[in-house]
C-alpha positions as CSV (number, residue, x, y, z in Angstrom):
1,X,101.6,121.8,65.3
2,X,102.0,125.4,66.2
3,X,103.9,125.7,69.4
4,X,104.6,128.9,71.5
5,X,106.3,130.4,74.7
6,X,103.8,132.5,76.9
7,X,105.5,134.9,79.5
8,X,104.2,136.6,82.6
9,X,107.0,139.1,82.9
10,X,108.2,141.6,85.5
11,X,110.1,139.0,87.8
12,X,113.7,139.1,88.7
13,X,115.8,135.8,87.5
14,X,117.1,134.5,90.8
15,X,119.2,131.1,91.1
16,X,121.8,129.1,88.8
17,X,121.2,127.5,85.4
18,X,124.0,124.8,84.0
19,X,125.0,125.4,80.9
20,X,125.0,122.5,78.2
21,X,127.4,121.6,75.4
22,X,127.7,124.2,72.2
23,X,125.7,123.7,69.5
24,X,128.4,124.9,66.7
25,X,130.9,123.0,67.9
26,X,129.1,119.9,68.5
27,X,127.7,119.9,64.4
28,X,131.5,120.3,63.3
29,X,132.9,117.3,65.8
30,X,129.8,115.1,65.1
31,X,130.7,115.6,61.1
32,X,134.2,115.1,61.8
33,X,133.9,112.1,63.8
34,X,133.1,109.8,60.6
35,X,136.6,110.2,59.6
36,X,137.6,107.5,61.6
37,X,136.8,103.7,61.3
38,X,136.6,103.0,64.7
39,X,134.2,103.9,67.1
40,X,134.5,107.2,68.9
41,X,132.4,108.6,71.7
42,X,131.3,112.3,72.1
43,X,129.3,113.9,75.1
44,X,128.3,117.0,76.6
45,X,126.2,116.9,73.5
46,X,123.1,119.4,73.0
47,X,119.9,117.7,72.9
48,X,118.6,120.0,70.1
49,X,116.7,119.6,66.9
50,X,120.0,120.7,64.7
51,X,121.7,117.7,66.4
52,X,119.1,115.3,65.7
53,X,118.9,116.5,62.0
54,X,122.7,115.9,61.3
55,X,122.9,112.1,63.2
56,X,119.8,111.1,61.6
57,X,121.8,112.2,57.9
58,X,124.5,110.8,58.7
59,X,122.8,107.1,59.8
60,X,121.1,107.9,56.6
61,X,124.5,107.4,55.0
62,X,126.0,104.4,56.9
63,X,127.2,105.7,60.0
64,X,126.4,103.7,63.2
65,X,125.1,105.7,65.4
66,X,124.4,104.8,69.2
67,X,122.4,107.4,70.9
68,X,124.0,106.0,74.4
69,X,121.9,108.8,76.7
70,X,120.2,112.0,75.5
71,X,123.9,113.9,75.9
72,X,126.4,110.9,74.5
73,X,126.6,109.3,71.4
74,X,128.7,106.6,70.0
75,X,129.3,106.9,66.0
76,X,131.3,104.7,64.1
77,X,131.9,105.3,60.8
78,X,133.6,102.4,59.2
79,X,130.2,101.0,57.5
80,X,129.7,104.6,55.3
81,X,128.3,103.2,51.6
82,X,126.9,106.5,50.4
83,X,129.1,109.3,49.6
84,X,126.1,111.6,48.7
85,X,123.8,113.1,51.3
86,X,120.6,114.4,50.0
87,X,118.4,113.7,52.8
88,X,115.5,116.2,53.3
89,X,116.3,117.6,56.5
90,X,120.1,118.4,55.8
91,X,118.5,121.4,53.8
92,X,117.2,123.0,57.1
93,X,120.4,123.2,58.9
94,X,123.9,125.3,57.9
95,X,126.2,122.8,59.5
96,X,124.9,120.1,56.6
97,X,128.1,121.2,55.0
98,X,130.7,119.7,57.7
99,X,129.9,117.0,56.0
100,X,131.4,117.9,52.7
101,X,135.4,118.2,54.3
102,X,135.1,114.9,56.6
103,X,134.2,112.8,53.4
104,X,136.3,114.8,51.3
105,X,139.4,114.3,53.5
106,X,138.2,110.4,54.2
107,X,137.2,109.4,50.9
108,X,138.6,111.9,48.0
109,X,134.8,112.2,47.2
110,X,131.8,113.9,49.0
111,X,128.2,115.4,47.5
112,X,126.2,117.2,49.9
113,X,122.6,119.2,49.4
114,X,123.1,122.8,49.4
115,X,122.5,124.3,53.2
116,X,119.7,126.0,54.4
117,X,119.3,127.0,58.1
118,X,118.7,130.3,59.8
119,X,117.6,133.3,57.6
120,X,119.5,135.6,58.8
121,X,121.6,136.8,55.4
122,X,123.8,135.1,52.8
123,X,126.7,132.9,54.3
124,X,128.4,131.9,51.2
125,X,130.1,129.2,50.9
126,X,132.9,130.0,48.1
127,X,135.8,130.3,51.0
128,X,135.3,126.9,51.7
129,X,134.9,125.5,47.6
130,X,138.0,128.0,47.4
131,X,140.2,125.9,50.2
132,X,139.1,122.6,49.0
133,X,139.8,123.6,45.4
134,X,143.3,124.7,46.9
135,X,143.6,121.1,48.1
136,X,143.3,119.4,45.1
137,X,139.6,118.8,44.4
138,X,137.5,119.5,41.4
139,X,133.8,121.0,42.9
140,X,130.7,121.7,41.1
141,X,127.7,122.6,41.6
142,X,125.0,120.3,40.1
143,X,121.2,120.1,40.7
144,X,121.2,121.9,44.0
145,X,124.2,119.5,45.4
146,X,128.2,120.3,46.2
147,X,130.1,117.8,44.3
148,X,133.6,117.5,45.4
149,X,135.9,114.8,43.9
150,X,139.9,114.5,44.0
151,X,142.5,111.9,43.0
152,X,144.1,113.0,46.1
153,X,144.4,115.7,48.5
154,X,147.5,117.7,48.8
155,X,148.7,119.9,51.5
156,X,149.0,123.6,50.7
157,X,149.0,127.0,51.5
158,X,145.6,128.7,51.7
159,X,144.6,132.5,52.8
160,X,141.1,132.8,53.5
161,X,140.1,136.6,51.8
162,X,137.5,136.7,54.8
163,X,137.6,135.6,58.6
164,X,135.0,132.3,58.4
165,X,134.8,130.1,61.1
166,X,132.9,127.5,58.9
167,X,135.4,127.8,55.9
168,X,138.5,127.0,58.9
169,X,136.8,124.0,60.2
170,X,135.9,122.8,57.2
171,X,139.3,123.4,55.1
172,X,140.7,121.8,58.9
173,X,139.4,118.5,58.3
174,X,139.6,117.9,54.4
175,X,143.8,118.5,55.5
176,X,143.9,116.8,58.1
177,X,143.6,113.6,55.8
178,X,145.4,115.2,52.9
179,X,149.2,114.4,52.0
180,X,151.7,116.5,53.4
181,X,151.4,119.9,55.0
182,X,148.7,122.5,55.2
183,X,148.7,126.1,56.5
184,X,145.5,128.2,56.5
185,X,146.3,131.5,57.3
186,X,143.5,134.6,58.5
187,X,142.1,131.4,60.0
188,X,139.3,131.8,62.4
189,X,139.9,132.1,66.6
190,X,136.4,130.9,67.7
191,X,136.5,128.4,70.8
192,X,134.7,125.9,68.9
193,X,137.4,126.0,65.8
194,X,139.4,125.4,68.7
195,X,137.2,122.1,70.1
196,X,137.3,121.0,66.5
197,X,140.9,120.9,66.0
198,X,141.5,119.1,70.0
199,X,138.5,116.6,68.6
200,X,140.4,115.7,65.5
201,X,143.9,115.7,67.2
202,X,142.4,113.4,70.1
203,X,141.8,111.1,66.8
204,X,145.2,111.1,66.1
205,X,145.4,114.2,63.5
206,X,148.5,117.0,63.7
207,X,147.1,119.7,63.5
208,X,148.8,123.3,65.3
209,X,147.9,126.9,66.0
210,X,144.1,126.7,66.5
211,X,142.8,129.7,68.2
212,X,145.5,131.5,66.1
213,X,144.9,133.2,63.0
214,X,147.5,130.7,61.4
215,X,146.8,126.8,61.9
216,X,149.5,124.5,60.6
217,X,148.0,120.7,59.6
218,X,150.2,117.8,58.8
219,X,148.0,115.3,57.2
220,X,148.0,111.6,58.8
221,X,146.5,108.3,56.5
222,X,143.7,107.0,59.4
223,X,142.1,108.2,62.7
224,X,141.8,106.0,65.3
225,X,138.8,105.8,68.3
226,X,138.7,108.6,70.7
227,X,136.6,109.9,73.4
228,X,135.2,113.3,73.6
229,X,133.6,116.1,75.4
230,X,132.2,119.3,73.7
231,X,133.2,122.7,75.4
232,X,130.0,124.7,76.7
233,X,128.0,126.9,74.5
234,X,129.0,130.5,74.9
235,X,126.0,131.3,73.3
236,X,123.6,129.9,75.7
237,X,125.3,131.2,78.5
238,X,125.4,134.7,77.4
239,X,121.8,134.5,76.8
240,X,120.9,133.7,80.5
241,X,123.4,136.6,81.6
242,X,121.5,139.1,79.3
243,X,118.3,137.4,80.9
244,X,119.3,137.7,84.3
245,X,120.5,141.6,83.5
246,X,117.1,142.1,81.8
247,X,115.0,141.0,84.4
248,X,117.1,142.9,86.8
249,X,117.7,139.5,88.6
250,X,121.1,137.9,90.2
251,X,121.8,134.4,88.1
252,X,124.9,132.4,88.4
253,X,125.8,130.7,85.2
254,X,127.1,127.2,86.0
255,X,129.5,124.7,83.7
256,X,131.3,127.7,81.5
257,X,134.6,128.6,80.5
258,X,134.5,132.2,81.5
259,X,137.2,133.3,79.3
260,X,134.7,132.4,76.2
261,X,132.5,135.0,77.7
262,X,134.7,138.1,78.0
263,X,133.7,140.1,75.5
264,X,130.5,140.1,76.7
265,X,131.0,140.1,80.2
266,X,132.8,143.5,79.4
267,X,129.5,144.9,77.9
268,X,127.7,143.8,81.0
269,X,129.2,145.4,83.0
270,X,129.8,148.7,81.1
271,X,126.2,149.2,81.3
272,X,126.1,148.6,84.8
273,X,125.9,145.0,86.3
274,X,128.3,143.1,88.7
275,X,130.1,140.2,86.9
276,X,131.9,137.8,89.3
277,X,134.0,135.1,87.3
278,X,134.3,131.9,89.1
279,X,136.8,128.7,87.8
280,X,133.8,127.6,85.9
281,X,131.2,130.1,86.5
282,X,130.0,133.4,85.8
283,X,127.5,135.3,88.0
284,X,125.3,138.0,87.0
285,X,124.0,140.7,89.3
286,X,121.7,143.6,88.1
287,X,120.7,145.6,91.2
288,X,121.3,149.2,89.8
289,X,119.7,151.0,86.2
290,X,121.2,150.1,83.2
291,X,123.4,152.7,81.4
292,X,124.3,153.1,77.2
293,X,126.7,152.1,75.6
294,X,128.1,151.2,72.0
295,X,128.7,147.9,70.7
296,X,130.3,146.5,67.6
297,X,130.1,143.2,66.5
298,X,133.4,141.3,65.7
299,X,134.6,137.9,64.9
300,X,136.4,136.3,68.1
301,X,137.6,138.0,71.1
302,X,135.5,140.4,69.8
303,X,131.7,140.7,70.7
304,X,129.6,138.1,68.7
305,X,127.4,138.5,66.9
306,X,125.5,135.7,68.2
307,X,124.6,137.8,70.7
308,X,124.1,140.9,69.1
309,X,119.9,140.7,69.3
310,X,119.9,140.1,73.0
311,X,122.1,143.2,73.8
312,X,119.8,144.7,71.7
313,X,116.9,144.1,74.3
314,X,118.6,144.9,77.0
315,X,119.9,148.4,75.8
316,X,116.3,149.5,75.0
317,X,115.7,149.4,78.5
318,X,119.0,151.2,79.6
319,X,119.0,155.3,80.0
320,X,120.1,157.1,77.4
321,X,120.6,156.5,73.8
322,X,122.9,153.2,72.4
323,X,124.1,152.4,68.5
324,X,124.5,148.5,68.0
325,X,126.7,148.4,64.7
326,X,126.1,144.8,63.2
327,X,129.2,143.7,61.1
328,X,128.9,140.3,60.2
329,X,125.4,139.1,59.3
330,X,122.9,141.4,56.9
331,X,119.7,140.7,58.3
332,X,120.9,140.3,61.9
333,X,117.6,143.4,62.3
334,X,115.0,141.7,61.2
335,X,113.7,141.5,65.0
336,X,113.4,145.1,65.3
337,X,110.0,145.4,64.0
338,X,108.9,142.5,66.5
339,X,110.2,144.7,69.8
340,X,109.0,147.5,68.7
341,X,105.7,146.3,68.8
342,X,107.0,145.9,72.6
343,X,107.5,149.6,73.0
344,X,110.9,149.5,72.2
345,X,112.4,153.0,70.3
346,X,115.1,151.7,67.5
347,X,115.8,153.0,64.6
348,X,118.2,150.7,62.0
349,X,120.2,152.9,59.2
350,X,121.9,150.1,57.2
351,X,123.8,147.9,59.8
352,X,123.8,150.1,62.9
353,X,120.5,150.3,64.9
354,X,120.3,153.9,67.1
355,X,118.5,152.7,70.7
356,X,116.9,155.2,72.6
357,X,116.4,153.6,75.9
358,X,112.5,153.5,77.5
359,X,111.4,153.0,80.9
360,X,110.3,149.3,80.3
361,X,109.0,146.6,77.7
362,X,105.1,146.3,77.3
363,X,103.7,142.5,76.5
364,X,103.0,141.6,72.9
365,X,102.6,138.8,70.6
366,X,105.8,138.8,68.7
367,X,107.2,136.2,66.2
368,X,111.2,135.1,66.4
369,X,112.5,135.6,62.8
370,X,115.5,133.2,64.0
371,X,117.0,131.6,66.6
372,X,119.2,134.1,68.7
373,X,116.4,136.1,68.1
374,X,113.8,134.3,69.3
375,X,116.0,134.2,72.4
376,X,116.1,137.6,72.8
377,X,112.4,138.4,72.1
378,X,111.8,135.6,74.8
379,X,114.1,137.8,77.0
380,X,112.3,141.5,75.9
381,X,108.9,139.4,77.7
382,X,110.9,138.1,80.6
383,X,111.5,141.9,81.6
384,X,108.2,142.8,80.1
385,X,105.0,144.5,81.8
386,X,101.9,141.8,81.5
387,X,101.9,138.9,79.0
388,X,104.0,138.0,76.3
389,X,103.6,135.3,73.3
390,X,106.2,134.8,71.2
391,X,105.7,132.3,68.1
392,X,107.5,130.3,65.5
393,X,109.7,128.9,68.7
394,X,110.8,125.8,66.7
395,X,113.8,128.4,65.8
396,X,114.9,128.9,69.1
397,X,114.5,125.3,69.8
398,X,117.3,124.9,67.2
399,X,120.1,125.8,69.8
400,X,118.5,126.2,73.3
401,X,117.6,122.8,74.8
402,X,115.0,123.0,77.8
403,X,114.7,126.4,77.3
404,X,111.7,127.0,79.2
405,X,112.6,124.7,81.9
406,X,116.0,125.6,82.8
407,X,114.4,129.6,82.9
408,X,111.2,128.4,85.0
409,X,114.2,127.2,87.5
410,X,115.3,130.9,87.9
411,X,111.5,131.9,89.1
412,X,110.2,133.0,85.3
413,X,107.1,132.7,84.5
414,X,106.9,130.7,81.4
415,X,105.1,127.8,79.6
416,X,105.0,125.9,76.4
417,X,101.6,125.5,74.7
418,X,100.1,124.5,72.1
419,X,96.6,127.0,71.4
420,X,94.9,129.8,72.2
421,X,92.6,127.9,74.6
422,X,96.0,127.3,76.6
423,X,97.4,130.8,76.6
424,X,93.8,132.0,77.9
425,X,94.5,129.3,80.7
426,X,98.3,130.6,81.7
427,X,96.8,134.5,81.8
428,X,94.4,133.6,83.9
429,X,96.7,131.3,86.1
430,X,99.3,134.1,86.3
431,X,96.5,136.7,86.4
């Protein structure tokens, strides 16, 4: 069923949101968490349909999985009988491939279905074949599956040609099982290659240097139990800031590491908000107009690009003319069309989109062409003169859980439903 987000917008975000556990980092440590026998316990998990996907695949295979509340889960995954996960879902999400280097590294053997997941351009997946070729493994690729087999993994010295944080986690937790020593060097800085590597040392792995470009892994022969708790998502939290700067509100962003948010606390407040950094807080004040500025985006420190489509919003209502130069995902634009339709002036020439700033957003029915997307269109109505629909929400209900609740907290006006009969019903309750 056909579900959508309808927006009354014009009101100013006011209040504080808590922040749950990130998404990215949370697929990675789930995956990796089946390398041990024994049973290990993750929380600060996101409730979110990518989540739900991955434990059901990886029940599917033998893993016990104890869903203990809607943010902890116990997995065990001593029972594992199938090295080969072809389940139906695992298409629809990128992170399917975790799975290849924790059964790799377990078992010498893993076959997983090709990923699918957001469209938002090719992520290839040869840097990671390339580092668990480098290990020892033969992989093919045979009737839409990865096929990766090896007598036995041996430590080596890999150089990724590009920055990739799924390549580093992935190449991370094939060696951390593999004989002898591993160094990965151009390795990716990301906080959650950062959570994975803590996650698979708190199991019992060596593993050095995360959040470096060089990580150093000594392989060890078994992991034992462990118990866990996901950093928060960067992500979601610099979505609410945008949100709050959008709707010219004053948000405080609860249960965050602020240095995670730097980069774009930086941009925030070149264009004009207050940022005030707590221990583990960030709050977000937008009291004056919003000025241009340029942005690039860069793999960690640098800005991401994750959040590259809700900057995006908020520049086309800042004075003056902006250029957003997208630098790590092709079709990172394809939302473009979908604001414009919102009154928004952009122009895209290859990867950089020219903003001129207007004077405000007008309601529209727009579609989300993918997740952060979708956020940011949600956003674009939030700030937005009248009403707002925005379909095809089951993207952004990949990596926001509650969405719509935790911004109905801040004062938005916002609701779920499920036909046009309802979104008659909210414009005439909102009138």
């Amino acid at each position: 069923m056909e579900q959508y987000y309808v927006i009354k917008g014009g009101i100013p975000l006011v209040g504080e949101v808590e922040i749950g556990g990130a998404k990215n980092a949370a697929l990675a440590i789930l995956a990796a968490a089946i390398m041990a026998d024994e049973t290990v316990t993750i929380d600060n998990l996101p409730n979110v349909r990518d989540i739900n996907v991955l434990l059901d695949a990886m029940a599917e295979i033998g893993a016990r999985i104890d869903r203990v509340d809607e943010h902890t889960v116990k997995i065990n995954g001593s029972l594992i009988r199938e090295l080969c996960v072809e389940y139906e879902y695992i298409k629809k999400i990128r992170a399917s491939y975790y799975l290849l280097g924790a059964l790799l590294g377990k078992y010498n053997h893993a076959e997983v279905a090709l990923p699918g997941g957001c469209d938002i351009g090719s992520r290839p997946i040869d840097l990671h074949l390339k580092g668990f070729r480098a290990l020892g493994a033969d992989v093919s690729i045979q009737h839409g599956l990865i096929i990766a087999e090896a007598a036995h993994l041996k430590g080596t010295h890999i150089y990724l040609d590009k920055v990739s944080v799924g390549a580093t986690i992935n190449i991370m937790m094939a060696a951390a099982m593999a004989d002898g020593k591993t160094i990965i060097e151009n390795a990716a800085k990301e906080p959650h290659v950062v959570d994975v590597a803590n996650f698979l040392n708190s199991m019992g792995a060596r593993i050095r240097g995360a959040g470096t470009d060089v990580i150093r892994i000594v392989g060890v022969d078994k992991f034992h139990a462990t118990e866990y708790s996901i950093i928060p998502d960067q992500i979601e939290a610099g979505t609410f800031m945008f949100a709050a700067a959008a709707t010219k509100g004053d948000v405080t962003v609860k249960n965050v590491i602020p240095k995670h948010l730097e980069a774009t606390s930086a941009k925030l407040i070149e264009v004009g908000c207050e940022v005030e950094e707590f221990d583990d807080a960030v709050r977000v004040v937008a009291s004056k107009p919003m000025r241009h500025t340029q942005v690039t985006t860069l793999a960690y420190p640098g800005f991401p690009t994750d959040m590259q489509p809700q900057m995006s919003v908020l520049l086309g209502i800042a004075q003056g003319t902006s250029t957003v130069t997208e630098s790590i995902f092709e079709n990172r634009f394809r939302y473009v069309d979908e604001l414009t339709r919102m009154g928004a002036n952009i122009k895209v020439e290859s990867n950089i989109a020219i903003i001129n700033g207007v004077p405000g957003y007008m309601g529209a029915r727009v579609s989300a062409p993918d997740l952060r997307a979708g956020a940011a269109l949600v956003i674009a109505g939030l700030s937005a003169e009248g009403i707002t629909v925005v379909d095809n929400i089951h993207y952004i209900e990949r990596g926001y859980e509650q969405f719509e609740n935790k911004l109905c907290e801040l004062g938005a006006q916002i609701e779920k439903v499920c036909s046009e009969k309802e979104i008659q019903k909210f414009t005439l309750k909102v009138g």
